[in-house]
C-alpha positions as CSV (number, residue, x, y, z in Angstrom):
1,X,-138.0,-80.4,-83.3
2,X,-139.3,-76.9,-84.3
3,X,-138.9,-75.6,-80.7
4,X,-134.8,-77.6,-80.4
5,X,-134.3,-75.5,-83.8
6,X,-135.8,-72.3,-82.9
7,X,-133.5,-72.5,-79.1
8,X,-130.3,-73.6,-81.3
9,X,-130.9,-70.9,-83.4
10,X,-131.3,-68.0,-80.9
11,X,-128.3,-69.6,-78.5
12,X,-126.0,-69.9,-82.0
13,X,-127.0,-65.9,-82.8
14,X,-126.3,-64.5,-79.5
15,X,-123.4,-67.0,-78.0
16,X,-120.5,-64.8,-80.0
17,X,-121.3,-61.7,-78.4
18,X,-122.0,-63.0,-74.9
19,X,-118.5,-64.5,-75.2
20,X,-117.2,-60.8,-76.5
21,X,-119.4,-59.6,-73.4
22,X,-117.6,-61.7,-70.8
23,X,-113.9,-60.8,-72.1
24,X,-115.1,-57.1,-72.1
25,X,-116.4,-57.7,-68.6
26,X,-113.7,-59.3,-67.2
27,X,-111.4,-56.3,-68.6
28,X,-113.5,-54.1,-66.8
29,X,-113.6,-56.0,-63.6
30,X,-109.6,-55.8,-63.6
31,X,-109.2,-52.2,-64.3
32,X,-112.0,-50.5,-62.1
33,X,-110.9,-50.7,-58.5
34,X,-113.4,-50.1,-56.1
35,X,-112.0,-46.8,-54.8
36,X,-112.0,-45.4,-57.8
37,X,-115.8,-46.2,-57.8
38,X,-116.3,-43.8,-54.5
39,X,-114.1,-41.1,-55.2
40,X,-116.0,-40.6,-58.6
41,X,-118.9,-41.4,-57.3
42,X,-118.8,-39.0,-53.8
43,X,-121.2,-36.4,-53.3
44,X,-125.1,-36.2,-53.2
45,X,-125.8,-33.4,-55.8
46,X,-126.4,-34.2,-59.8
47,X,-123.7,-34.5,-61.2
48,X,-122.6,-37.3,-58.9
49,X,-126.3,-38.8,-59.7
50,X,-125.2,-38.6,-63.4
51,X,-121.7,-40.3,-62.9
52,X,-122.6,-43.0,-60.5
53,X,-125.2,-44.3,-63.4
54,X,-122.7,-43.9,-65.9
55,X,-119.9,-45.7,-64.4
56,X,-122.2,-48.6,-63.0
57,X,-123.5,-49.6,-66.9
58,X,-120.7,-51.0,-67.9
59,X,-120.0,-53.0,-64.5
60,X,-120.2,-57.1,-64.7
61,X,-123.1,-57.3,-62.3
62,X,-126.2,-58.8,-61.5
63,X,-129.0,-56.8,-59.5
64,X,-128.1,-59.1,-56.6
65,X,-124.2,-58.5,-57.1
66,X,-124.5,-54.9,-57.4
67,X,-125.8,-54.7,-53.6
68,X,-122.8,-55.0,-51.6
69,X,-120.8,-52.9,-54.3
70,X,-123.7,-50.2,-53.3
71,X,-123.6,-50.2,-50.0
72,X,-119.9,-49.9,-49.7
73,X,-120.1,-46.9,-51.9
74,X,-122.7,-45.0,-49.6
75,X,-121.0,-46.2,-46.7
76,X,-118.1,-44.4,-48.0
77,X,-119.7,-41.3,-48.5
78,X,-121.9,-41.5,-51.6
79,X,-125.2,-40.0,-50.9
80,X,-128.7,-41.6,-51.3
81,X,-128.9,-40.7,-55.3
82,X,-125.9,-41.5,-56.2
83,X,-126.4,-45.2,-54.9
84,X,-129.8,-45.9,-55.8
85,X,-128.6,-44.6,-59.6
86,X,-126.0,-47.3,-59.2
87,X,-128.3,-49.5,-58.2
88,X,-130.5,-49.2,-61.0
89,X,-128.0,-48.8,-64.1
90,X,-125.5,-51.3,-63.2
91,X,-127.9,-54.3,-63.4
92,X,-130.0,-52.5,-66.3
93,X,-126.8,-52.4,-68.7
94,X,-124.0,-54.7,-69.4
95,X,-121.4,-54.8,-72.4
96,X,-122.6,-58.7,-72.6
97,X,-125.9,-57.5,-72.5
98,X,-125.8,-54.8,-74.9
99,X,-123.8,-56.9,-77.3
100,X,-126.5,-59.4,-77.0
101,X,-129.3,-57.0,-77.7
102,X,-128.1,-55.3,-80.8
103,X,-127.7,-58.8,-82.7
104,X,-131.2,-60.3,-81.1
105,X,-132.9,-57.1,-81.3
106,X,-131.4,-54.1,-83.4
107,X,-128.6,-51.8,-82.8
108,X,-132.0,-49.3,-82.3
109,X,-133.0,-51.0,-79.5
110,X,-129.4,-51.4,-77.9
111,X,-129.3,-47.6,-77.7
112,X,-132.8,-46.8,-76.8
113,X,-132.4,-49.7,-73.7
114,X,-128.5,-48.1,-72.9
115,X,-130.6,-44.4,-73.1
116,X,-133.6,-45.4,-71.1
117,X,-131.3,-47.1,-68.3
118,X,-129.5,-44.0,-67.9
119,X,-133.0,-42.1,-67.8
120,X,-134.4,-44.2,-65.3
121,X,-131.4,-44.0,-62.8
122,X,-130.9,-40.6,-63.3
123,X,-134.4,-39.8,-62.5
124,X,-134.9,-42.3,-59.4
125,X,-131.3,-41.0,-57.8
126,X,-132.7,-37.6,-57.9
127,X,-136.2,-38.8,-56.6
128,X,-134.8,-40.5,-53.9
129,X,-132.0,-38.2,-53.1
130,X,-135.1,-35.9,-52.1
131,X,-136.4,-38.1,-49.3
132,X,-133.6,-37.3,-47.1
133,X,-130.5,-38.5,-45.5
134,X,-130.4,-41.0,-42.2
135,X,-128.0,-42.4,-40.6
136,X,-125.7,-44.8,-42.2
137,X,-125.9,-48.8,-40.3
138,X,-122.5,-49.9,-38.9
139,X,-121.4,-53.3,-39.2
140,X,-124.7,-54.6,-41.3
141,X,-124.1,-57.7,-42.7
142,X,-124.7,-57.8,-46.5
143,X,-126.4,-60.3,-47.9
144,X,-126.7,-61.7,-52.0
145,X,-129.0,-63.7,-53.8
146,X,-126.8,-64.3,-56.6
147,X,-125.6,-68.2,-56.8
148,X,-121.5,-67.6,-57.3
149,X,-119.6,-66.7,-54.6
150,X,-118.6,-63.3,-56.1
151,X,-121.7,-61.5,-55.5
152,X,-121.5,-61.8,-51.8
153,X,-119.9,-59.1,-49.9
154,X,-116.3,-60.5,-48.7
155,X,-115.7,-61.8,-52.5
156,X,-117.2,-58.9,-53.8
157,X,-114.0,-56.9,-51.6
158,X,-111.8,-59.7,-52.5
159,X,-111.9,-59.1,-56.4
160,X,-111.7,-55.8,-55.5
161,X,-108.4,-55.7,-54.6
162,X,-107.5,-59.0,-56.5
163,X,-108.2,-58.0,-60.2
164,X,-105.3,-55.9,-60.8
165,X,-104.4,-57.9,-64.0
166,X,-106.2,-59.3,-66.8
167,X,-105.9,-62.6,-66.0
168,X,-107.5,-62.3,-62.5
169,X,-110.6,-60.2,-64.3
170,X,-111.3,-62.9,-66.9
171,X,-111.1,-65.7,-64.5
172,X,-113.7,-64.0,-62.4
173,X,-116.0,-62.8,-66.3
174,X,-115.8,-66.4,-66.8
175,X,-116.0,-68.2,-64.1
176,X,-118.3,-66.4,-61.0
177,X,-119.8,-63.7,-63.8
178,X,-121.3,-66.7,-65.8
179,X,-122.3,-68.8,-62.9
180,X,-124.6,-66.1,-61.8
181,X,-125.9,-65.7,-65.6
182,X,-125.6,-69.5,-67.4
183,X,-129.2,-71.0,-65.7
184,X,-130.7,-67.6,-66.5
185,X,-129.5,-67.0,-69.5
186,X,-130.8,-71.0,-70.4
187,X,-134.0,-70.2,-69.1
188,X,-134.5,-67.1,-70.9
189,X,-133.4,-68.8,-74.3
190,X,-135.9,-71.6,-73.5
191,X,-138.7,-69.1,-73.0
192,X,-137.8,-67.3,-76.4
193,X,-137.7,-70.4,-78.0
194,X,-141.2,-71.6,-76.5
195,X,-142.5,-67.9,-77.0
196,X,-141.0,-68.3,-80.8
197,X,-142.3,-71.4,-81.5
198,X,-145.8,-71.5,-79.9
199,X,-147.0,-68.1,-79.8
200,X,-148.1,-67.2,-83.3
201,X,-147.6,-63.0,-84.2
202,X,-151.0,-62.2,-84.1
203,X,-152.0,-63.4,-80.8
204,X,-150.5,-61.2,-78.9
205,X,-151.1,-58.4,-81.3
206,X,-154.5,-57.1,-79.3
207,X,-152.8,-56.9,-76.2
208,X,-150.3,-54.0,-77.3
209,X,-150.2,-50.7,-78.0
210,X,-151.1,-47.9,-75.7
211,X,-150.0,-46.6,-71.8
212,X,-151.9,-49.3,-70.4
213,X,-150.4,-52.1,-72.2
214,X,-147.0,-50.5,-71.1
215,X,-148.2,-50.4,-67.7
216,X,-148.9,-54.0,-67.7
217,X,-145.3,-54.5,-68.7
218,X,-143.7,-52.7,-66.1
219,X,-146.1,-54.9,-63.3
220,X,-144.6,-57.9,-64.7
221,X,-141.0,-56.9,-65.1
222,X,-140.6,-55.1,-61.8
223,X,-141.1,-57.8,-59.7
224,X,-140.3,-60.9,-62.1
225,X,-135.8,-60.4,-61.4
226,X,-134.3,-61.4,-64.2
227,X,-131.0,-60.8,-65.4
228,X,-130.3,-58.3,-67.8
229,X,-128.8,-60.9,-70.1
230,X,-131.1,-63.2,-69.7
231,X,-134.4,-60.5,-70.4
232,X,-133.1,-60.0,-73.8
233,X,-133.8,-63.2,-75.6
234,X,-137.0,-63.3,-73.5
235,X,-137.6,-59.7,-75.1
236,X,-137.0,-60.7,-78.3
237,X,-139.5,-63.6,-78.2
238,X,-142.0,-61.5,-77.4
239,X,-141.7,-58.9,-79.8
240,X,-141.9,-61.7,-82.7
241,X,-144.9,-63.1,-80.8
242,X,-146.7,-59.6,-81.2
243,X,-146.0,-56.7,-78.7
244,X,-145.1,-53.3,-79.5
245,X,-141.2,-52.3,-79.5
246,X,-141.9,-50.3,-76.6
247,X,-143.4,-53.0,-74.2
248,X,-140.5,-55.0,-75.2
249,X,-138.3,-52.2,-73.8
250,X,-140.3,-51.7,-70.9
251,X,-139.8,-55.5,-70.3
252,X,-136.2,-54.7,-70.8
253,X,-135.6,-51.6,-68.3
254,X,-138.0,-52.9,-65.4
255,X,-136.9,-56.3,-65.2
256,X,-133.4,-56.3,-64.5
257,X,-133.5,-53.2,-62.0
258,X,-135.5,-55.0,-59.1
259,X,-135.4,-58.1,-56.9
260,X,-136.5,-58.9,-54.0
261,X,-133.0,-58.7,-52.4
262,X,-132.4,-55.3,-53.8
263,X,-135.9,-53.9,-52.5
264,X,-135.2,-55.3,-48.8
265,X,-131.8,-53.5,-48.6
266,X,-133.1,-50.5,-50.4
267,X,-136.2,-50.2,-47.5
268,X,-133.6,-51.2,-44.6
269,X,-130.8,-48.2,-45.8
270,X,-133.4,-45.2,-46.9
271,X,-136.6,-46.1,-45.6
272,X,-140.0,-47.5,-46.7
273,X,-140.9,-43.6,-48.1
274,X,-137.5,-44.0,-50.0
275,X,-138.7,-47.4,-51.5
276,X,-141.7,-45.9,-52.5
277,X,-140.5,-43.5,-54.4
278,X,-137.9,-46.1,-55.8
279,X,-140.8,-48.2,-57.3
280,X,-143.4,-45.5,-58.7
281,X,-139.9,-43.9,-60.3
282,X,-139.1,-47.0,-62.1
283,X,-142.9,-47.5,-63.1
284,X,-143.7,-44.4,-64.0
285,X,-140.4,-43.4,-66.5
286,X,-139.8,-46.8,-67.9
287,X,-143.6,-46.5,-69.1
288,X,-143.1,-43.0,-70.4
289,X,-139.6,-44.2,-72.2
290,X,-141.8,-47.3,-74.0
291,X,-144.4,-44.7,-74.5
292,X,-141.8,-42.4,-76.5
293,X,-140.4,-45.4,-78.1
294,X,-143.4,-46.4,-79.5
295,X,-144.3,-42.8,-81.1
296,X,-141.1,-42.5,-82.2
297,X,-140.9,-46.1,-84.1
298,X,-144.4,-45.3,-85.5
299,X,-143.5,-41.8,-86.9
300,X,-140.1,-42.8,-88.5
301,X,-141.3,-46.2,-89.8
302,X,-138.2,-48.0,-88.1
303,X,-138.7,-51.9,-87.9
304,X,-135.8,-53.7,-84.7
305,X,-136.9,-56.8,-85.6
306,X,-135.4,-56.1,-89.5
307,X,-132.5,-54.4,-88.3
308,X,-131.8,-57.4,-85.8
309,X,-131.8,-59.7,-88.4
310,X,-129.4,-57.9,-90.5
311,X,-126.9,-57.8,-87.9
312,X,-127.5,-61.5,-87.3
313,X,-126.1,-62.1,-91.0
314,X,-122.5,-60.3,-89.8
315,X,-121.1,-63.7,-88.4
316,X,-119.9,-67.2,-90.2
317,X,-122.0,-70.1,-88.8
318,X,-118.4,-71.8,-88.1
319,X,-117.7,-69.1,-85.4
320,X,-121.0,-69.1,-83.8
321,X,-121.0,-72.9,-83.3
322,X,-117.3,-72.4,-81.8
323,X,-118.4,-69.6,-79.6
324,X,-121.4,-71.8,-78.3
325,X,-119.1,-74.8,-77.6
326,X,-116.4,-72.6,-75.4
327,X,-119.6,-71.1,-73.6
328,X,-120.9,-74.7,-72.5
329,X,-117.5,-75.9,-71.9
330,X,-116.8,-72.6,-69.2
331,X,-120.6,-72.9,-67.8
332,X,-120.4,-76.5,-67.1
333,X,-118.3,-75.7,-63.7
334,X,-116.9,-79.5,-63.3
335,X,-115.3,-79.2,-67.1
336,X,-114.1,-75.8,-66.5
337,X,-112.2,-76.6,-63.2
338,X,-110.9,-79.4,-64.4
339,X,-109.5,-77.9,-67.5
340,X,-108.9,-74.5,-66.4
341,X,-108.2,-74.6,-62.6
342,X,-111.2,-72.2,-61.2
């Protein structure tokens, strides 16, 4: 019963921003064609870098949905940088994610996860951008790993040039955005409640603090894909069951960036040296950011974990029990359909 509680509890706290999150993202979706993307994004020097990480954050995509978005962007002229920055921020960050963060974790940790994101693509675009330029693959057929439809790469053009009003971008936030995110996002509830319930606050305790504990982190999360929504109940479990704020934003940064998908385009386009320097990058500055965070946190005397539960207190239980009940109604796709038509 403890453990039911503990996941009804975390699901009822973060269900009215993920349904905020969706509606943002499906806004998004509709007024941010795709050509837009590559003429802001064109270019190989810094400033391009800098923009294509930017403009990706906001984006409703997952690592695997990103790809084909990617590749058409550096098919179209972005250079290496720009596109691995893309890469990296646009799965990192997400308005449903972000909304989801600063109620289960702190509004501190929302900005220190937006800030290292933006850090760590800026820093592997330029890294990468320095291993060269080859030639671009014609007619490559993109693959996805994602499970809706709209992360593959003939649906990914076909919202592009479909979502020119509203209703077309929330039909796509809420149906193939929360297909690819609903059996994630469960399982990464159902590890923060298990995490929440099980794992007392000491036990963990021993095991943080310090670079190598933030290494550690960062070996799990890189290769462990996990959505960027999803991470951040996952996160917050494990900051109640001991760990330091900034292994928890390792956990945060490294997971979400990676998958195996991601890592076999990334090696097929640029290279295995390009891929190399991809994963030490990510390593190497999301340890550094936790590292910072950390100091930080333990000069000022900030706590997330009290800020997150005073933000939890902003909403009326009735509206986060609403807000849970639309979310299971669009995630169950037979209901939806039948209701809604897509």
């Amino acid at each position: 019963m403890k453990l039911i509680n503990e996941l009804l509890s975390i699901a009822l706290t973060a269900a009215p921003w993920l349904l905020l999150g969706l509606v943002i993202a499906g806004l998004i979706k509709a007024l941010m064609p795709e050509h837009l993307l590559q003429r802001w994004m064109g270019g190989r020097g810094l400033g391009s870098i800098t923009r294509a990480a930017v403009i990706g954050m906001p984006l409703p995509l997952c690592s695997c949905g990103a790809i084909p978005t990617a590749l058409a962007l550096h098919r179209g002229g972005a250079g290496r940088g720009p596109t691995t920055s893309f890469l990296i921020s646009t799965p990192g960050v997400g308005v449903d994610s972000m909304l989801i963060t600063s109620v289960l974790l702190g509004p501190l940790m929302a900005l220190a996860r937006v800030l290292g994101a933006l850090v760590t693509a800026i820093v592997t675009g330029i890294l990468v951008g320095f291993t060269g330029q080859t030639a671009l693959p014609k007619n490559t057929p993109v693959s996805s790993c994602c499970a809706s439809k709209g992360c593959d790469a003939d649906s990914a053009n076909a919202h592009a040039s479909d979502s020119t009003g509203v209703i077309a971008g929330l039909k796509y936030a809420f149906s193939d955005l929360l297909d690819d995110i609903s059996r994630w996002m469960f399982a990464g509830l159902l590890l923060a409640g298990v995490l929440v319930t099980f794992v007392p606050p000491e036990t963990l305790v021993g095991f943080s603090g310090g670079l190598w504990a933030l290494l550690l982190m960062a070996v799990i999360g890189i290769p462990l894909y996990i959505c960027a929504t999803a991470a951040t109940p996952v996160a917050a479990g494990l900051l109640l069951a001991g760990i330091s704020p900034g292994m928890a934003l390792v956990f945060l940064l490294a997971g979400p960036v990676t998958s195996l998908a991601t890592l076999a385009i990334l090696r097929r386009e640029f290279g295995s040296q390009a891929l190399a320097v991809y994963l030490v990058s990510i390593l190497l500055v999301t340890v550094l950011i936790g590292w910072v965070f950390d100091q930080g946190l333990a000069m000022t005397g900030w706590d997330p974990v009290q800020q997150a539960s005073q933000v939890q207190e902003l909403l009326p239980v009735w509206l986060e029990w609403l807000a849970l009940a639309a979310l299971v109604v669009f995630a169950i796709r037979p209901v939806r359909k039948r209701l809604f038509g897509f």
